[in-house]
C-alpha positions in Angstrom: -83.1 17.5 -21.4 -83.1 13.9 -19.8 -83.9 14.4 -16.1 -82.2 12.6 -13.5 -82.8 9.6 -11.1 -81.0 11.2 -8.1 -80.2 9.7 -4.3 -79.9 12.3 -1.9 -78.5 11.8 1.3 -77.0 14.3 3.7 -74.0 12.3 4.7 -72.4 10.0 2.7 -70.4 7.1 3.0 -68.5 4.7 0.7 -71.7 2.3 1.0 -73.3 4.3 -0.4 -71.0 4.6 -3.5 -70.6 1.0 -3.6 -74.1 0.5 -4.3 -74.4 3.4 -6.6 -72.3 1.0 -9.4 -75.4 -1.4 -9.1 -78.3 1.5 -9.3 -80.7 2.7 -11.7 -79.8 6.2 -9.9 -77.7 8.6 -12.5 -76.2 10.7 -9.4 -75.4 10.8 -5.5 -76.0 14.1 -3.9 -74.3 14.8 -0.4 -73.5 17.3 2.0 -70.5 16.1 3.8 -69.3 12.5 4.5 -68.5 10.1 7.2 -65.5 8.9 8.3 -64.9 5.7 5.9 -65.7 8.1 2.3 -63.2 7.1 -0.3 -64.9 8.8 -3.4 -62.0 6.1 -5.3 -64.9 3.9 -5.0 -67.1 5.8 -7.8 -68.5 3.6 -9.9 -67.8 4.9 -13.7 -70.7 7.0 -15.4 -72.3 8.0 -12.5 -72.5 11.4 -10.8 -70.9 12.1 -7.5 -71.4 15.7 -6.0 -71.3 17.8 -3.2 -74.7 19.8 -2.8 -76.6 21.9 -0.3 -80.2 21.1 0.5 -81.5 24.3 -1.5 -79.3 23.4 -4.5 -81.2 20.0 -4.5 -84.4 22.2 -4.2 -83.4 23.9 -6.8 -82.9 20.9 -9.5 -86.4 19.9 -7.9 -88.0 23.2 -8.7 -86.1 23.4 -12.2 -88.0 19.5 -13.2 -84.4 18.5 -14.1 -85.4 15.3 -11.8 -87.8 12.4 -12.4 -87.2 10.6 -9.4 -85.8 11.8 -5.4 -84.3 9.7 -3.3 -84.1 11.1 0.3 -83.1 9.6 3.1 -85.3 8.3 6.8 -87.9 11.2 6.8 -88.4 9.6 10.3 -85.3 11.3 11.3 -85.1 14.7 14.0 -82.0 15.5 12.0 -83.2 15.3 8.6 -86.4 16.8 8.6 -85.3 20.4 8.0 -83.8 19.4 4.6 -86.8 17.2 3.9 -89.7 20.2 4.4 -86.8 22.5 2.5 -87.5 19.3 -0.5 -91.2 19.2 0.4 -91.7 23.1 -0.4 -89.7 22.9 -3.7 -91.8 20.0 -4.6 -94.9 21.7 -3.4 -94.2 25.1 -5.7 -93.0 23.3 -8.8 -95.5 22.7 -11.3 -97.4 19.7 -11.8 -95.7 18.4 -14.7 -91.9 18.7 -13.2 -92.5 17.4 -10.1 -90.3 14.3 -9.5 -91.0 11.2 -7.7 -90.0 11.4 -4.2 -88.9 7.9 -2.7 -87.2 6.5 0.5 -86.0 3.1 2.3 -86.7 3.6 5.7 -85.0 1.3 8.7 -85.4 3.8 11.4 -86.6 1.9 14.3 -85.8 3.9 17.8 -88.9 6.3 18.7 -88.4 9.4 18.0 -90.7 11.2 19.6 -89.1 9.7 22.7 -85.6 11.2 21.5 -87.2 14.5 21.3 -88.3 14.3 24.7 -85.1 13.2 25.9 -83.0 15.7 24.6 -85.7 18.6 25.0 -87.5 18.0 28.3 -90.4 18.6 26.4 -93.3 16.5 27.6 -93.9 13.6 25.4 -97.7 14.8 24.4 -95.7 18.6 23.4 -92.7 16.4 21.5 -95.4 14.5 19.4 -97.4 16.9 18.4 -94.7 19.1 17.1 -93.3 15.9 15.3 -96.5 14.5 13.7 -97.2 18.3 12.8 -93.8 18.1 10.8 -93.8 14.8 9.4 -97.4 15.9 7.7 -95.6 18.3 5.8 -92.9 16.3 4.7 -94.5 13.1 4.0 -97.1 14.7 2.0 -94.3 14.9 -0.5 -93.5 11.1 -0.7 -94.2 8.5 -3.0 -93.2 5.5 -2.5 -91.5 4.0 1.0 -89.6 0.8 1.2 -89.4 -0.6 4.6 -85.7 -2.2 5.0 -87.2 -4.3 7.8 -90.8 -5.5 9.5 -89.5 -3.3 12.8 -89.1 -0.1 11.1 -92.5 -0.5 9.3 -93.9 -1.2 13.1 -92.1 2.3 14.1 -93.0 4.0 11.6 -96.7 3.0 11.9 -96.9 3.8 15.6 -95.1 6.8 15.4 -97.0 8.6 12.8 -100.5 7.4 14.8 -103.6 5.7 13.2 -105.0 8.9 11.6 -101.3 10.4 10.0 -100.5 6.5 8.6 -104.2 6.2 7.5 -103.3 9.4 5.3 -99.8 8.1 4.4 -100.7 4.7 3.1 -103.5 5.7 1.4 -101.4 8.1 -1.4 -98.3 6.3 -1.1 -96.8 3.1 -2.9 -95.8 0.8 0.3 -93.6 -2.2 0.5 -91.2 -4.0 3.0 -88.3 -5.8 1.3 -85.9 -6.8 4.4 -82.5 -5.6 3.5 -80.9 -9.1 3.4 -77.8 -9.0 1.0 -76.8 -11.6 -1.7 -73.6 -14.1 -1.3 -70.6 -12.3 -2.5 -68.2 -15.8 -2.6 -68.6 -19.4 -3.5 -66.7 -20.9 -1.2 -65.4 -19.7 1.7 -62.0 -20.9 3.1 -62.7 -20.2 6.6 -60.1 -20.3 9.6 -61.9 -22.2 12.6 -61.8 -20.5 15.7 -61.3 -16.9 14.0 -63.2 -14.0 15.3 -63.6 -11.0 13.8 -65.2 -7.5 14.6 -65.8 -5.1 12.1 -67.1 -1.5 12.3 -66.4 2.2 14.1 -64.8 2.0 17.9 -67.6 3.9 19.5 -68.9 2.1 22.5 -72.6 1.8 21.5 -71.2 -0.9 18.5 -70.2 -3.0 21.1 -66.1 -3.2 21.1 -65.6 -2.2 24.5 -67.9 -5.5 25.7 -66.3 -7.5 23.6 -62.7 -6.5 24.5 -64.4 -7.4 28.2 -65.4 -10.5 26.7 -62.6 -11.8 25.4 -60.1 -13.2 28.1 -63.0 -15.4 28.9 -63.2 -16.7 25.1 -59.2 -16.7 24.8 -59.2 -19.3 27.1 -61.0 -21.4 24.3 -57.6 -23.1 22.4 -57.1 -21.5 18.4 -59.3 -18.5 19.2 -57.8 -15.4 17.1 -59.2 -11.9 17.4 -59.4 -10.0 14.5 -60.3 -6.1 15.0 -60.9 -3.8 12.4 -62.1 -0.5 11.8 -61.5 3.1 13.1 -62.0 5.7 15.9 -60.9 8.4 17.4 -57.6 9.0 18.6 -58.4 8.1 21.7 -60.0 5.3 20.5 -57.7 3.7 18.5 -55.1 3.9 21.2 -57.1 2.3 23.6 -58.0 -0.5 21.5 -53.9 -0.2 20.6 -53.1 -0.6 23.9 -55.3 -3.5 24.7 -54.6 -5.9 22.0 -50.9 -4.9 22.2 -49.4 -8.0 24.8 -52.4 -10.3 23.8 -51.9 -12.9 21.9 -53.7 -14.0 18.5 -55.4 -10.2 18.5 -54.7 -8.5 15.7 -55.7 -4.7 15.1 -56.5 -3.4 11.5 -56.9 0.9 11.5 -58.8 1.3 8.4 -57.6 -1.1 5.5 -58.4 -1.0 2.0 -61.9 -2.4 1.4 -60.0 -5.1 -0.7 -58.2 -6.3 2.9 -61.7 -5.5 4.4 -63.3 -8.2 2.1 -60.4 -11.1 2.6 -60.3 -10.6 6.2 -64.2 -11.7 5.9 -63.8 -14.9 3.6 -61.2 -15.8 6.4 -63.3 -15.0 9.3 -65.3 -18.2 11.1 -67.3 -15.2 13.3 -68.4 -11.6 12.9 -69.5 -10.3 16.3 -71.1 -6.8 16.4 -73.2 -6.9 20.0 -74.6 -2.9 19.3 -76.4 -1.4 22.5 -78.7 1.0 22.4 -78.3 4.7 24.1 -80.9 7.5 24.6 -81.4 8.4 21.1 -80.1 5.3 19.0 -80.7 2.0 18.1 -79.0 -0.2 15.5 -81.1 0.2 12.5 -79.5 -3.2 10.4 -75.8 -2.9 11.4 -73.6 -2.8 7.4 -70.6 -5.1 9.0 -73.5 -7.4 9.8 -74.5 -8.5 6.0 -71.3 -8.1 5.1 -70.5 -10.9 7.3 -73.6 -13.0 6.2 -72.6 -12.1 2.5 -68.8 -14.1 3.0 -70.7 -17.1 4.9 -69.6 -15.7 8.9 -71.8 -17.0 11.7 -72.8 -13.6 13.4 -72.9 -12.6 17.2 -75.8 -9.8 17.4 -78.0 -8.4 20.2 -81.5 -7.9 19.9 -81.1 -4.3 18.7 -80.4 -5.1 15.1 -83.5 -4.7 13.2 -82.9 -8.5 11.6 -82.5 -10.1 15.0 -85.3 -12.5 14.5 -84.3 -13.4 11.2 -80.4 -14.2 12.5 -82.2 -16.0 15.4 -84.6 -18.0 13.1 -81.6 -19.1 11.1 -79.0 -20.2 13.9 -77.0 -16.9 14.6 -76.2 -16.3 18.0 -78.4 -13.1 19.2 -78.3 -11.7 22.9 -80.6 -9.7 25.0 -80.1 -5.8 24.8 -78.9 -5.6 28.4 -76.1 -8.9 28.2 -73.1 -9.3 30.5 -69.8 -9.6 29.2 -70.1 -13.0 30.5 -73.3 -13.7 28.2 -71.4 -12.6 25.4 -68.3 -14.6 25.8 -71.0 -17.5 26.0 -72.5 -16.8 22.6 -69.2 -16.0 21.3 -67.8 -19.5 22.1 -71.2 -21.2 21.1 -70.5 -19.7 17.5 -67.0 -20.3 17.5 -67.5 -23.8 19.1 -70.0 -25.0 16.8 -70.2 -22.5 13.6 -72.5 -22.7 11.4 -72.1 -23.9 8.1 -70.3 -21.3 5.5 -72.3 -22.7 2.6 -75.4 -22.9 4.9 -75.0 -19.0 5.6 -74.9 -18.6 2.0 -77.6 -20.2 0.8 -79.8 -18.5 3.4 -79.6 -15.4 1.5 -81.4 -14.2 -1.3 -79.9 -14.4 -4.9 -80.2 -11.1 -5.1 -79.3 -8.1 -2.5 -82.4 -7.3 -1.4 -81.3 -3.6 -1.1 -80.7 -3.4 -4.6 -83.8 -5.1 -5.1 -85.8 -2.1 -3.0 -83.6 0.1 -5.0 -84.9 -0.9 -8.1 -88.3 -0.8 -7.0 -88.4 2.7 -5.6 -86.4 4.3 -8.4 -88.8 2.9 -11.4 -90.1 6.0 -13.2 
């Protein structure tokens, strides 16, 4: 019986599939998905399937698997499937226990989140947590770090004597999840913005809606806004662009549209704040952007702020006006950097695949 290189995560998105076609993974395991799945986007030969937690156990019990990939076991949410993982991996014998493995970007304390949501006192909320995350890391591997942050949160979160432990049985490495160029040359429209990614109010649309009279006023400037969200959402962000002119609205296109739209775009803006419980781990629209040559608008809360900084982006401060953003925005649209420049200031390879490759290795 040839056991299986399988990723595991408990929701799914198309992402994920698209990266699936360039894995060394035989399956994708999920439980439900987000709001953008298209499973049209399965790559050929490789195994797509719903599962619960305990039918994954299961297939880890049975040694049909030689290597697990499981998602952030920094996570509140996902820890009760990953001790449900860590006790099938734990009771199976020796010789069929696979490989556990995970990339890790996580980088919002969340020991803090417990005590924001529970009222516990911090002390109570990290003791329970460090308790927990014994357990389940005791059943890990190997960790790629998707960014120097997360390896920072992670290391402080765990405490000096649990990451002692944890670094001393497991294979560790930090491979920032830059992506590769995905066009040669870019025919970009000057002057045209483009935001990219769901409508919710922590990515950062509302303050850029705010934003934008202030950067209309710049002649040429064009809007592009695509993406989904509620129904309320959506008609908001209907209702705004709807007498504007150059603002155009896209409600979930084809990824093929998706992926034009970027060549064409001068700008990708995604200016994510942080709430009580979340931080922008890297932010997907992000390297897509980078990956078709767009000079980004961040904030600080994307894990690869400094390295957007160090190379010329435009990055505000977590708390920014919608006057500071307008600023930035104009900057990038005023004086945008190079496409070819963008591109060459990736890797030739995407660096997720790259960790990929790494942590799936039997």
């Amino acid at each position: 019986m040839k056991r299986l290189k399988v990723s595991f995560f408990p929701v799914a998105r198309t992402a994920h599939l698209e990266r699936l076609a360039n894995s060394s993974a035989d399956a994708l395991y999920y439980c439900s998905t987000r709001a953008d799945w298209h499973p049209a986007a399965t790559p050929s030969g490789k195994l797509v399937q719903l599962k619960s937690v305990f039918g994954v156990a299961r297939e880890v019990f049975s040694g049909r698997l030689s290597v697990l990939e499981v998602a952030e076991p920094l996570a509140i949410p996902l820890l009760p499937r990953l001790l449900v993982l860590a006790a099938a991996k734990r009771l199976a014998p020796r010789s069929r226990r696979p490989l556990v493995v995970t990339y890790a970007i996580e980088n919002v304390s969340q020991i803090s989140k417990l005590s924001t949501r529970s009222r516990l006192p911090e002390c109570v909320s990290r003791t329970v947590l460090r308790a927990t995350w014994s357990m389940v890391f005791g059943s890990i591997d190997r960790i790629a770090f998707g960014t120097a942050g997360s390896s920072d949160m992670y290391r402080v979160e765990l405490g000096p004597r649990l990451w002692a432990r944890v670094s001393a049985r497991t294979e560790i490495r930090t491979i920032e999840g830059l992506p590769q160029p995905l066009c040669s040359a870019p025919k970009k429209d000057r002057g045209r913005v483009i935001f990219l990614g769901s409508f919710e109010e922590r990515k950062g649309l509302q303050d850029l809606l705010r934003a934008w009279p202030a950067v209309a006023a710049q002649a040429g400037t064009e809007l592009v806004i695509v993406g989904k969200g509620s129904r309320a959402q959506e008609a908001f962000v209907r209702t705004w662009a709807e007498h504007r002119r150059g603002v155009t609205v896209r409600f979930d296109p084809p990824r093929s549209d998706i992926r034009a739209e970027l060549e064409a775009a001068s700008v990708l803006v995604l200016a994510s704040r942080r709430t009580a419980t979340w931080r922008e781990q890297i932010g997907l629209p992000i390297l897509e952007g980078l990956s078709y040559g767009c000079t980004i608008v961040s904030s600080d809360e994307t894990g690869i702020a400094q390295w957007l900084s160090a190379h010329g982006h435009r990055v505000v401060g977590s708390r920014y006006s919608p006057s500071e953003l307008a600023l930035a925005i104009v900057s990038a649209v005023t004086n945008p950097l190079p496409p070819m420049d963008v591109l060459e200031s990736l890797p030739k390879a995407d660096q997720r695949t790259a960790a990929d490759s790494w942590l799936l290795r039997s």
